[in-house]
C-alpha positions as CSV (number, residue, x, y, z in Angstrom):
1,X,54.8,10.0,5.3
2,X,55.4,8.9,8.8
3,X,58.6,10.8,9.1
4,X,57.0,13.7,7.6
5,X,54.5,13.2,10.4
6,X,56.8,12.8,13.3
7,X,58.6,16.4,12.1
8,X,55.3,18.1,12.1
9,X,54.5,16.9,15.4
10,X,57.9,17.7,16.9
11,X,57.6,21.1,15.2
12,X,54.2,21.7,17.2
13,X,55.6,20.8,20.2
14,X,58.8,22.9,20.1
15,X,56.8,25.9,19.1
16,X,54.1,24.9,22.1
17,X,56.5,24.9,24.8
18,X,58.5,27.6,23.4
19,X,55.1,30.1,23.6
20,X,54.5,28.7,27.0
21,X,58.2,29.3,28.7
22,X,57.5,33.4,27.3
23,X,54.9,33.2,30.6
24,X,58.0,33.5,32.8
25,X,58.3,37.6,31.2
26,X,54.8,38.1,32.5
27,X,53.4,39.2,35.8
28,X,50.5,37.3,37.1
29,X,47.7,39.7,36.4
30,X,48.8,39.5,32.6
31,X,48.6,35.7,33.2
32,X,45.7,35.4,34.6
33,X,43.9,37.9,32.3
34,X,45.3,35.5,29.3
35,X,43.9,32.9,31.2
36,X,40.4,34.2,31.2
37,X,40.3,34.9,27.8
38,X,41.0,31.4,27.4
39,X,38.1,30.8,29.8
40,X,35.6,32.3,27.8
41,X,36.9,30.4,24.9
42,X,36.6,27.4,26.5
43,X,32.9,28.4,28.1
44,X,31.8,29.3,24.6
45,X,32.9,26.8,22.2
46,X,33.6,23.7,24.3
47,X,30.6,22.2,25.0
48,X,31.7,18.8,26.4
49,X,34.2,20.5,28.4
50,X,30.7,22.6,29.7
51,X,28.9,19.8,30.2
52,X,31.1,17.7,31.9
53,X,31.6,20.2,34.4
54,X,27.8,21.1,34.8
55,X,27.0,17.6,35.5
56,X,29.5,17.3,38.5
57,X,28.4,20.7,40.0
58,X,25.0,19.7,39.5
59,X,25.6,16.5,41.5
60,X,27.6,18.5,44.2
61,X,24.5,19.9,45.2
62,X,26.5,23.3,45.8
63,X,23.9,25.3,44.1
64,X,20.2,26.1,44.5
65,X,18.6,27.2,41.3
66,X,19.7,27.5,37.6
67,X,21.0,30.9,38.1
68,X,23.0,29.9,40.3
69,X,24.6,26.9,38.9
70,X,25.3,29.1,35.3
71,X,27.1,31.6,37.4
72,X,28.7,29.5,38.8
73,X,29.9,27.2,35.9
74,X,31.0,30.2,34.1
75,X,33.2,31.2,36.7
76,X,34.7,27.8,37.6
77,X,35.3,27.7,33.7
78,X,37.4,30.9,34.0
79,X,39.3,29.7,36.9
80,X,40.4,26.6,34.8
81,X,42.0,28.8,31.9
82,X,43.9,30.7,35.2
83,X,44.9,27.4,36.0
84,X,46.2,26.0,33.3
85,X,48.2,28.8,32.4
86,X,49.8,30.0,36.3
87,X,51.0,26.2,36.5
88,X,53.3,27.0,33.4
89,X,54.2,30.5,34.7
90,X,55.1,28.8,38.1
91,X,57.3,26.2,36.6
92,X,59.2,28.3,34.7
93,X,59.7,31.3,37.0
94,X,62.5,31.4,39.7
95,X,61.6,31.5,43.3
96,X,62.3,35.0,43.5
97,X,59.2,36.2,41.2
98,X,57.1,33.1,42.5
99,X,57.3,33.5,45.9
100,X,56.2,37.1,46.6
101,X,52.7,36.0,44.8
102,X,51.9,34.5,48.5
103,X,50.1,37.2,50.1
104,X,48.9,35.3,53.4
105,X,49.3,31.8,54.7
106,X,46.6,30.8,56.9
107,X,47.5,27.5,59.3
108,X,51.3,27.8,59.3
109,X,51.3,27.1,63.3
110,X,49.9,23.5,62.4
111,X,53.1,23.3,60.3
112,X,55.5,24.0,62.9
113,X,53.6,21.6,65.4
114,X,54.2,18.8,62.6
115,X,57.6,19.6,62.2
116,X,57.7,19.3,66.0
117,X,56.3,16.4,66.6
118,X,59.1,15.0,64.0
119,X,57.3,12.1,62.6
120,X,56.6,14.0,59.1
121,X,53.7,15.7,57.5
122,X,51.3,14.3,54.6
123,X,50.2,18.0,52.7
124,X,46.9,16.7,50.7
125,X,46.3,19.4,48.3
126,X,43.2,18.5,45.8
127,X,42.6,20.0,42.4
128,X,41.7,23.4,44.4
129,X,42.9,26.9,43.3
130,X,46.5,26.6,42.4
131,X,48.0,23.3,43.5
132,X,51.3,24.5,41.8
133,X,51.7,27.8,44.9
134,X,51.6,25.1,47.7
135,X,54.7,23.0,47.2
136,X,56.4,25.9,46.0
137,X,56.0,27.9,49.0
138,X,56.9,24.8,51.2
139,X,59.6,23.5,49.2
140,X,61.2,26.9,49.5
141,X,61.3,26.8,53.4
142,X,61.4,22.5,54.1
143,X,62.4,19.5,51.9
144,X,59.6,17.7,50.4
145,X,58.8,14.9,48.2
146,X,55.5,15.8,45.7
147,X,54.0,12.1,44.2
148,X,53.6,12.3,40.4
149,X,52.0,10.4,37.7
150,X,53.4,10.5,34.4
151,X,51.4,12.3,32.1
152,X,49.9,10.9,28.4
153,X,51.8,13.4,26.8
154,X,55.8,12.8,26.9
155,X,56.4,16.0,25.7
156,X,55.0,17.3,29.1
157,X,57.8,14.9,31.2
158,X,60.8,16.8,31.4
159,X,58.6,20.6,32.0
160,X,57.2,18.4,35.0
161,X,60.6,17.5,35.7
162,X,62.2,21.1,35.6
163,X,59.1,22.8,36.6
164,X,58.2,21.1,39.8
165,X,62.1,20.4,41.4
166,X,62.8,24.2,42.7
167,X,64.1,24.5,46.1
168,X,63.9,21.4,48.4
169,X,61.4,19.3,46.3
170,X,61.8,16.2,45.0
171,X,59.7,13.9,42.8
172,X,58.0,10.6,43.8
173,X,56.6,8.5,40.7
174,X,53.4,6.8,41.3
175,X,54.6,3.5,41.5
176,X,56.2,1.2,43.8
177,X,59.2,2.7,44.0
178,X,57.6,6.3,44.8
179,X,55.9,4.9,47.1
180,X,59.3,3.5,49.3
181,X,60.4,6.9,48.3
182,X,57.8,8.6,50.5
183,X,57.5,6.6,53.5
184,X,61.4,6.9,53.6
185,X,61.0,10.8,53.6
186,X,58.0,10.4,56.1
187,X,60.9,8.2,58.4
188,X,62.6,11.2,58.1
189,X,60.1,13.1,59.6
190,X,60.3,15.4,56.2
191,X,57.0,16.3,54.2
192,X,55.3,14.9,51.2
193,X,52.6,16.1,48.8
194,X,49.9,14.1,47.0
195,X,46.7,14.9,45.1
196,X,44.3,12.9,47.0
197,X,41.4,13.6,44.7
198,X,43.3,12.4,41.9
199,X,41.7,8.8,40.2
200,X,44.1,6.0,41.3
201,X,44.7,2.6,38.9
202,X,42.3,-0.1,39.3
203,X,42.8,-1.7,42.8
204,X,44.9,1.4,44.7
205,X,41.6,2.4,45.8
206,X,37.8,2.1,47.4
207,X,34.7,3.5,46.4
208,X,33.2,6.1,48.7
209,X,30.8,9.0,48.3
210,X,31.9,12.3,46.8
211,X,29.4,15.2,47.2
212,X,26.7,12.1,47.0
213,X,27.8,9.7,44.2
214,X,30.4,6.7,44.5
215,X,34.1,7.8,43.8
216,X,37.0,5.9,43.5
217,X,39.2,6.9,45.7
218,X,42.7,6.4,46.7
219,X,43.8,5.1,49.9
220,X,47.9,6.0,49.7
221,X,47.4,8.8,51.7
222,X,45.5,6.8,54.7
223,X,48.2,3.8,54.9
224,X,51.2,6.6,54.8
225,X,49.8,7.6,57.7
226,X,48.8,4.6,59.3
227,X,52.5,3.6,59.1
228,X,54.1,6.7,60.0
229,X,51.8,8.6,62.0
230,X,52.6,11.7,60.4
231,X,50.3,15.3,60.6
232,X,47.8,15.0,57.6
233,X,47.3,18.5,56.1
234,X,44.9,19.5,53.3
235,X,46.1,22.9,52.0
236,X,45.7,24.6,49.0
237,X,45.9,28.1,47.5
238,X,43.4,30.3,47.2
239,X,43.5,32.3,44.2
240,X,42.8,36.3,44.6
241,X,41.2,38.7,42.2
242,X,42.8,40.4,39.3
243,X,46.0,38.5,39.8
244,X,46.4,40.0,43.3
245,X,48.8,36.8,44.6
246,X,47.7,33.4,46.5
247,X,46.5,33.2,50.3
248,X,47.5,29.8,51.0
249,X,44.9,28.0,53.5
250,X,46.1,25.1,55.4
251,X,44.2,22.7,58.5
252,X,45.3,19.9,60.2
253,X,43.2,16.7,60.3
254,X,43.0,14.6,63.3
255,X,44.7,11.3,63.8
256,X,42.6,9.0,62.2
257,X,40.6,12.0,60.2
258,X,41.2,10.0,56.7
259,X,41.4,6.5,57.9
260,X,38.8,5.6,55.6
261,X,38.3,6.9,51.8
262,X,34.5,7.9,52.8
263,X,36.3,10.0,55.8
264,X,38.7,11.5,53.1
265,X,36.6,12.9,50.1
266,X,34.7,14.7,53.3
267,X,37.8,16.0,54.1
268,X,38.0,16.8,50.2
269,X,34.3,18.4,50.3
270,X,34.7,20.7,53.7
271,X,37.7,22.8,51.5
272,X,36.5,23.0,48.4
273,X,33.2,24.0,49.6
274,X,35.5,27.6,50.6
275,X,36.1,28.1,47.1
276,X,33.8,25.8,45.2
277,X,34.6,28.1,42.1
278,X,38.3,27.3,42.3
279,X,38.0,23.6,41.8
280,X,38.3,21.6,38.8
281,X,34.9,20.7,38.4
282,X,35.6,19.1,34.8
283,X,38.2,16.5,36.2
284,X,36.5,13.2,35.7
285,X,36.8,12.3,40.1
286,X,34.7,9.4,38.9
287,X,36.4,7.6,37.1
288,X,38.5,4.6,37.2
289,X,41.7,4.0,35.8
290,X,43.3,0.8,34.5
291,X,46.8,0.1,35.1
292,X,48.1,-0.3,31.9
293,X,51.8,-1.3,33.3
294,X,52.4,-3.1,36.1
295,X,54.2,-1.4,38.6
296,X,58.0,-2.1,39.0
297,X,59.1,-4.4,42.1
């Protein structure tokens, strides 16, 4: 019976990633139209899924009324299913086809002034539009190193793997080791990437306020740049209309502008109150994760 098991669920996952690598045939306004559809699905029978995000947009305070909060729920809940399926589309598509989806990058200068000042750059790019568009774009032009936790699903590993090393990026885990890895790129006065809104293990963090409730948040990014003195940029990529492209936004943060994890999620708050739509409201930012391994010395 177990065997029998183990086929079906290899089976599954065979077929599943088969399905998903047919995105890299589609143009983006196919993808993001299939993405909606899975939106509404989502919106109409997922009703954890619905209230989970309703309860953190409610306690962003971003809206004023019930109107408004439905509205914008149900758009946020679209967003997600464009999300979920561009990531695979951009993983599996070649630079070439990827690329040309940037239609305007916004805060490139502060780029060049990093790469300038030759001490590296810390890109902090939150669950905010497409995360995916970012390093792509910069990886194409600049070597990078992008930190990475390994997902609960090992099936999902090696698409991570493949999908995220194009150009001139590299992988970090989120571990020890990763760790070494990006200060040594940061030495180098190259770039890394890191989710900063992303729940770090029990003890990699501090408690802060996040649109008005306690967080726990991560202070990697802070110490990186304590250390280094590298150019902390939050960027991320705004999705446009009717799978029009990406116009990527980027802004540079003072020295010091992150030195504490209540400094950070303000950070966090001032871009994702552009497109407070775009972000994934359902993530569970408060949360806190136990480290079920310890990390590797």
């Amino acid at each position: 019976m177990n065997k029998v098991k183990t086929l079906f669920k290899s089976t599954i996952t065979v077929t599943l990633v088969q399905s998903l690598k047919l995105l890299r045939f589609m143009p983006l306004p196919a993808i993001h139209a299939l993405g909606v559809l899975i939106g509404l699905m989502n919106y109409a029978f997922n009703r954890d899924h619905r209230a989970h995000a309703k309860h953190n947009l409610q306690q962003s305070r971003l809206c004023t009324g019930r109107l408004n909060l439905e509205k914008l729920l149900f758009s946020s809940t679209l967003e997600n299913g464009k999300a979920a399926l561009e990531t695979f589309a951009i993983w599996f598509k070649p630079q070439s086809s990827v690329l040309p989806w940037v239609k305007n990058v916004y805060g490139w200068q502060s780029v060049e002034t990093a790469l300038a000042a030759g001490k590296g750059i810390i890109f902090l790019t939150p669950h905010l539009g497409c995360f995916e568009i970012t390093s792509r774009y910069y990886g194409a032009q600049q070597p990078m190193s992008v930190l990475y936790r390994q997902p609960r699903q090992a099936w999902l590993l090696p698409l991570i793997t493949a999908g995220r090393e194009h150009g001139q990026i590299t992988l970090a885990p989120a571990n020890s080791q990763g760790v070494r890895q990006l200060l040594q790129t940061l030495k180098r006065g190259e770039a890394v990437g890191i989710l900063p809104d992303q729940a770090p293990l029990e003890g990699e963090g501090e408690w802060a306020p996040f649109f008005g409730r306690p967080a726990y948040t991560m202070t990697l990014a802070s110490k990186l740049a304590s250390k280094t003195g590298a150019q902390v940029l939050m960027a991320f990529g705004e999705r446009l209309p009717l799978g029009r492209g990406y116009n990527i936004h980027i802004r540079a943060i003072a020295a010091g502008g992150i030195n504490s994890a209540a400094l950070l999620n303000a950070e966090l708050e001032r871009s994702i109150q552009q497109c407070p739509e775009q972000y994934l409201w359902v993530y569970d930012r408060y949360k806190v994760r136990r480290q079920v391994e310890p990390n590797p010395t």
